[in-house]
Steps between C-alpha positions, in 0.01 A plus 500: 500500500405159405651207472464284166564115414572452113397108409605380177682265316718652248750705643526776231136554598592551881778707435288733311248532746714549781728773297156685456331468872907624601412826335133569660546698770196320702686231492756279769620175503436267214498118534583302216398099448493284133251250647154478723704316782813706503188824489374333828845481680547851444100587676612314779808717584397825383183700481410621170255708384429422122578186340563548098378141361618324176243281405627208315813352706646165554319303797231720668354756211460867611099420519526246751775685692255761536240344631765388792579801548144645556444256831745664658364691784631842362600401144668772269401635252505336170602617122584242253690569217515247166489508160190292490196796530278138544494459833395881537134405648656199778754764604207729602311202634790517763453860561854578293554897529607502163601275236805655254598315168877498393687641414391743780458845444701699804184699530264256517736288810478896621142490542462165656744634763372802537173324587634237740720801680182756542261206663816384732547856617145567594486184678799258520302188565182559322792562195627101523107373583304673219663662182218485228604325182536720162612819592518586893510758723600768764278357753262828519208489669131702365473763750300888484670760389406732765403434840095637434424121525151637417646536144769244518436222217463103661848281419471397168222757380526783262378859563554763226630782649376869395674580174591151461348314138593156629402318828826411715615337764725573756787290640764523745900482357712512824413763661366728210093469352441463147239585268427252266267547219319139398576552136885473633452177585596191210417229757427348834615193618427334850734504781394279777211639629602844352535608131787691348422807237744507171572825332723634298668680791474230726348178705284607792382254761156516579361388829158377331487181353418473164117392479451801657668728239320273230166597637574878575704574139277299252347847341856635501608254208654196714426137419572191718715314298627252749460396865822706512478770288249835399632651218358824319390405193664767257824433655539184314722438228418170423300185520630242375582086644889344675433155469114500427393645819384896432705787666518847434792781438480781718780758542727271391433171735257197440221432682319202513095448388296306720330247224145649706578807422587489144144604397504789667906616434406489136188632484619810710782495296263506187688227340423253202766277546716438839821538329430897396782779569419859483625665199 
């Protein structure tokens, strides 16, 4: 189970969280704190897994309590939750799992969870060094199916099994291999030195770093959209701009656009305008 600090300043805010990680069954103890410093007091006497972050509170702001929080030597994981969708692109900047908008859906703090639980029981301490921001994982790792390693795809490739119309990849979840077919996956985003796979059915970490999946998926539809994130280009919902800077809605998060990259976002896109949502 995991352990969860809840830091903000209003406390009808708090009390909703906490009433809502009390009834997820991945859940233990939750931590409460209005403020940056009290947040602090509580991380030195207990160990927490996931912090959830207001941003905008009185002294410290959840943006520079964040970037504290990632020089610790095993910091926790990090998901903000505001009602300011503005700072969406410097919450992944600091490698936020996930970044929920109030009032917060119970499914959506569900999936954050979920993520933060899977990659702390595949590995408890790679779970407080390197959750991946946006949507992460279950801390699976690209291994062959079988053990023919004659056949057995390289981590982070795709092979397209016989009878199979897609090219997959496969991934360890605890101690069970799954099939994933690329067309499955909405987005990658970078982990460290690893990269974690988002589907609809899941966040898979992926022991190859993300270059490398940029290089081997570029004729399955994927486009580097960021030094962080590979998303597959008809799996976005929008393109649009949070506070001039471009970023991109993909199953249902915002991703920031490296300004270098714009060209090539929108012209693999096919888009006349940056702010363009499919119909």
């Amino acid at each position: 189970m995991i352990s969860v600090l809840v830091v903000d300043d209003e406390e009808p805010a708090v009390r909703e969280l906490a009433y809502l990680l009390s009834r997820d069954e991945r859940v233990g103890e939750v931590f409460t704190a209005h403020s940056a410093e009290a947040a602090f007091r509580e991380l030195q006497e207990n160990a927490v897994d996931l912090v959830l972050l207001d941003i905008h509170m009185p002294g410290l702001s959840g943006l520079e309590t964040a970037s504290i929080l990632q020089r610790f030597a095993h910091p926790p994981a990090l998901v903000f939750v505001t009602a300011d969708e503005s700072h969406a692109i410097q919450a992944y900047e600091l490698a936020a799992v996930d970044y929920l908008l109030k009032p917060v859906r119970p499914a959506r703090l569900s999936e954050a969870v979920r993520r933060v639980a899977d990659a702390r029981e595949a590995s408890p301490h790679e779970a407080r060094e390197a959750p991946a921001p946006a949507h992460p994982a279950t801390g699976s790792q690209a291994v062959p199916a079988s053990p023919a390693a004659a056949s057995a795809p390289a981590p982070g490739g795709a092979e397209a099994p016989e009878g199979a119309a897609e090219p997959t990849v496969v991934v360890v979840q605890g101690e069970s291999s799954v099939r994933i077919q690329l067309r499955e996956i909405t987005h990658v985003t970078a982990a460290g030195d690893y990269a974690r796979l988002h589907t609809a059915r899941g966040s898979f970490l992926e022991r190859t770093p993300l270059s490398a999946l940029e290089a081997r998926w570029a004729g399955a539809g994927f486009v580097r959209i960021h030094r962080s994130a590979l998303v597959r280009v008809d799996a976005i919902e929008a393109v649009t701009r949070v506070d001039g800077a471009p970023v991109v809605r993909v199953a249902g998060v915002t991703l920031p656009v490296a300004r270098r990259a714009l060209a090539r976002v929108r012209a693999s896109f096919g888009l006349n305008a940056l702010a363009s949502e499919r119909q």
